[in-house]
C-alpha positions as CSV (number, residue, x, y, z in Angstrom):
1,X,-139.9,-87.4,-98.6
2,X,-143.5,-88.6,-97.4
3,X,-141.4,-89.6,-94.5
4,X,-140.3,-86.3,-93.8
5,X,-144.0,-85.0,-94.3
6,X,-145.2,-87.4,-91.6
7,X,-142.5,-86.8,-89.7
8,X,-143.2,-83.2,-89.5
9,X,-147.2,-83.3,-89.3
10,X,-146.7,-85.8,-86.6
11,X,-145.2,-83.1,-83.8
12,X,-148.0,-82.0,-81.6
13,X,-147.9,-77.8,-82.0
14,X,-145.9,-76.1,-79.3
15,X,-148.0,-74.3,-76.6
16,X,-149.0,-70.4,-76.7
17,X,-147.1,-68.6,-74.0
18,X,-149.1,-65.2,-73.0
19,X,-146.6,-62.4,-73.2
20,X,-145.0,-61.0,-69.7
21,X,-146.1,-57.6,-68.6
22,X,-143.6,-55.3,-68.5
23,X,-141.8,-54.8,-65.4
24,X,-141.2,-51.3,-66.0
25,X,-143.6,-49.7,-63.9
26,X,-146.1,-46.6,-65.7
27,X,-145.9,-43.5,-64.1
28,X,-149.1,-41.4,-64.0
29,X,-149.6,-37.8,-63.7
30,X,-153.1,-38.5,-61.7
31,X,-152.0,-40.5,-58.7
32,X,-152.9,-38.1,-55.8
33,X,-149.7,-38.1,-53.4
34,X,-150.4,-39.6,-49.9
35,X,-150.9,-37.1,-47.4
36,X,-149.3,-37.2,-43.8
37,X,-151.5,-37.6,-41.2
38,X,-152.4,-34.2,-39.3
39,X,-149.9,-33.2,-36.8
40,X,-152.2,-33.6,-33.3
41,X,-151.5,-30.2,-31.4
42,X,-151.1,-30.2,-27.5
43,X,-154.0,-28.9,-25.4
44,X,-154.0,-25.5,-23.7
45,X,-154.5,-25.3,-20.3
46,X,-157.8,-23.4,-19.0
47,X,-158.0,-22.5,-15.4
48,X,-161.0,-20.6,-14.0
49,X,-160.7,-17.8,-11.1
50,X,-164.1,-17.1,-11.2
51,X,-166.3,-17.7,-8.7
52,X,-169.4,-18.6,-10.9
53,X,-169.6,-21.2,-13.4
54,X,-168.3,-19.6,-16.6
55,X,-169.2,-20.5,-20.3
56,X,-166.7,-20.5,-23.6
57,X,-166.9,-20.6,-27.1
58,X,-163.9,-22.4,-29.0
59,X,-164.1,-20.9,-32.5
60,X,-164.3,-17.1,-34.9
61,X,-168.0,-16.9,-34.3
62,X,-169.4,-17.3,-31.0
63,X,-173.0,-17.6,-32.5
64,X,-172.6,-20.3,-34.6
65,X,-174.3,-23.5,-32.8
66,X,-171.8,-26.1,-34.0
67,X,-168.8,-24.2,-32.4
68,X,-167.5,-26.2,-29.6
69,X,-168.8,-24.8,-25.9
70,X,-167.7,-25.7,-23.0
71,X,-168.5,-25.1,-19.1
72,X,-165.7,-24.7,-16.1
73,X,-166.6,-24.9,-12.2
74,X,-164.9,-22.3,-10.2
75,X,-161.1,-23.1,-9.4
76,X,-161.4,-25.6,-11.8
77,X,-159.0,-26.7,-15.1
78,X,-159.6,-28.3,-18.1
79,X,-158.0,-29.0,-21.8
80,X,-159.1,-26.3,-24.3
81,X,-158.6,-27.4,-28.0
82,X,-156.2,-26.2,-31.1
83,X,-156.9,-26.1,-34.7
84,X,-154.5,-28.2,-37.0
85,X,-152.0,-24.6,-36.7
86,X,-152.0,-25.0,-32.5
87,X,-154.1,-21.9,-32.4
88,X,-157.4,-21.6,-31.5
89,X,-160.1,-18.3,-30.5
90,X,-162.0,-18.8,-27.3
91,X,-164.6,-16.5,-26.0
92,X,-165.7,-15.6,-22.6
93,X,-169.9,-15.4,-22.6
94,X,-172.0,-13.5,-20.3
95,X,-175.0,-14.8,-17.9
96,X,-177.1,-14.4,-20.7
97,X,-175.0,-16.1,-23.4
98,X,-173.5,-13.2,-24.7
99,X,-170.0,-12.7,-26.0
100,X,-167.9,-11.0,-23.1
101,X,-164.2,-11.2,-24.6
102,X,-162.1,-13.1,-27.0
103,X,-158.8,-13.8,-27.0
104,X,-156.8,-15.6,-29.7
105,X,-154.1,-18.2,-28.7
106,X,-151.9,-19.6,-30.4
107,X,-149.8,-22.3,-30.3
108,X,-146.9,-20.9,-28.4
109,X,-149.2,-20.2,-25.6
110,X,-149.9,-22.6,-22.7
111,X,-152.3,-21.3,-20.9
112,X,-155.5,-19.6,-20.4
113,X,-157.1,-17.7,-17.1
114,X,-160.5,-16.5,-16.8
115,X,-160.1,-13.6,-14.3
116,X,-161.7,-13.7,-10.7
117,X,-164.5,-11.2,-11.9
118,X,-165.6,-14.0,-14.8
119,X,-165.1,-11.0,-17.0
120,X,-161.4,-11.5,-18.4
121,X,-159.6,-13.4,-20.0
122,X,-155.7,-13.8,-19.8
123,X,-153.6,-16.1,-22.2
124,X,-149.6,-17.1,-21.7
C-alpha cells in the first residue's frame, strides 16, 4: 500500500493547458460597414468663345472664397469639375467679379461654352 502511495506521489503533475478561444467568430452590432470608395466622375469640357479672359465660379454660391475659381484664355479649353453626383453649378462673373449667369450641369452633360459676348453660358 505505501508502495502504491509513493508510487502515486512520485508522478510529476500534468501541465495546465490554457483553454482555446472559440473559433466561432462574435458578431457585433457596432462594426461600421466599409464604404466603397467614391465613384470619380469624368470632367466636363469648358471651351471659351470669348474674346477676353473670362472668370468662373464652380459651386451654389459664387461669393463664398473657398469655392473653386478658375480663369480661361480666349479659344481656350479646360476640365471643369463634378461633385460625387457628376453635377456641378458654374458661374460666369463679370469684369468686376460679379455673378453674370449660372448654369447647372449635370452629369449627362459634356460640355460647357461661354458665348463669344463673355456674357453666356451654354451647357450640352
Amino acid at each position: 500500500m505505501l508502495l502504491l502511495l509513493l508510487a502515486a506521489c512520485g508522478n510529476p503533475p500534468e501541465p495546465m493547458v490554457p483553454a482555446a478561444p472559440s473559433a466561432e467568430p462574435v458578431a457585433s452590432s457596432a462594426a461600421p460597414e466599409p464604404q466603397a470608395p467614391a465613384k470619380r466622375r469624368k470632367p466636363f469640357e469648358i471651351h471659351s468663345s470669348c474674346a477676353e479672359v473670362a472668370t468662373l465660379v464652380f459651386g451654389e454660391d459664387p461669393k463664398n472664397p473657398e469655392a473653386g475659381r478658375r480663369t480661361i484664355a480666349p479659344s481656350s479649353t479646360l476640365d471643369g469639375p463634378r461633385d460625387e453626383n457628376g453635377n456641378q453649378t458654374v458661374w460666369l462673373l463679370d469684369e468686376k467679379g460679379e455673378p453674370l449667369v449660372k448654369v447647372n450641369v449635370t452629369k449627362g452633360m459634356k460640355q460647357l461654352e461661354i458665348g463669344r459676348s463673355c456674357r453666356t453660358l451654354d451647357a450640352r
